[in-house]
N, C-alpha and C positions, 0 to 999 in steps of 0.2 A: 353962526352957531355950530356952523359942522369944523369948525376946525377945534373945538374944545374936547367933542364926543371922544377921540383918538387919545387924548393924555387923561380922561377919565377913567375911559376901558384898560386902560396900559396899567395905570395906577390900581384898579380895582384885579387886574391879574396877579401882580407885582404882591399886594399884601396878599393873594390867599396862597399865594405860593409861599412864599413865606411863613405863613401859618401853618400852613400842612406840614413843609416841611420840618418843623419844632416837633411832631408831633407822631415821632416813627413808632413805626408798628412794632408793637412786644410782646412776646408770648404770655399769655396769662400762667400764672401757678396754678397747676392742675393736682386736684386733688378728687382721686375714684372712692366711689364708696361701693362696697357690698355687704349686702347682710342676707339675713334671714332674720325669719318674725324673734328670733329668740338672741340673734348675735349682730353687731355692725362688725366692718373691719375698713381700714381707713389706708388706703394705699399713697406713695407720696414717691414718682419716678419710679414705679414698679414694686416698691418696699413697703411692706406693710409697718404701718407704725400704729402709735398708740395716741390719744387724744395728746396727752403731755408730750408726746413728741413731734404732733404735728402744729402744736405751739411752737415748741423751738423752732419748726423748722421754719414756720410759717414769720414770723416775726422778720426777719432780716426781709425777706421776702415783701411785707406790706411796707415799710419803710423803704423801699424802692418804687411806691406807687405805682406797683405792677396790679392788674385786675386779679381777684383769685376765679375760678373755675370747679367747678364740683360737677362730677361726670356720676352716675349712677350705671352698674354693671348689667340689671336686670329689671324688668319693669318691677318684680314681687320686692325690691329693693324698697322697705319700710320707710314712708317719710320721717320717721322718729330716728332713725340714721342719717337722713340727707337734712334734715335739721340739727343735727348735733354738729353737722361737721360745718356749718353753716355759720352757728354759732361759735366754735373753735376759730373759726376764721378770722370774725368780726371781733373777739379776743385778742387775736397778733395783731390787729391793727384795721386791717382790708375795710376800706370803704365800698367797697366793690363787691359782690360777691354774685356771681351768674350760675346759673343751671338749665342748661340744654331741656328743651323741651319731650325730647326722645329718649333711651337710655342708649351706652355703647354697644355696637353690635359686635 
């Protein structure tokens, strides 16, 4: 029986190696939110954009089956903004859509 263990173990490396490697690390689309009780604003690589533009931008984006990311600037950062941009997301496509459980420091 011990000479089978060796080309099972081999085999069982062999495929997850393989599977890992299909499977490279890619930066999620990150999208900041800041508001205040009265305003969101929607940042997208430092640029502020506007909900209609963070569709465009975002669309090419989920069609790449990249995760989106949504960072919030502040804790007073209103979930009625980090739900907006949440749902703009899930709009361009993103099956994916995460939020950090702290805000940016």
């Amino acid at each position: 029986m011990k000479p089978l263990i060796f080309p099972i173990v081999a085999a069982a490396f062999l495929i997850a190696t393989l599977g890992c490697a299909s499977h490279t690390a890619v930066t999620p689309f990150n999208v900041v939110v800041r508001g205040s009780s009265s305003s969101c604003t929607l940042a997208v690589d430092d640029r502020i954009v506007t909900t209609a533009e963070l569709l465009e931008i975002a669309r090419p984006e989920a069609k790449s089956r990249r995760r989106a990311q949504i960072n919030w600037a502040t804790e007073e950062t209103p979930y009625r903004c980090i739900g907006g941009a949440i749902y703009a997301l899930q709009l361009a496509g993103f099956k994916d859509v995460a939020t950090p459980a702290e805000p940016l420091q």
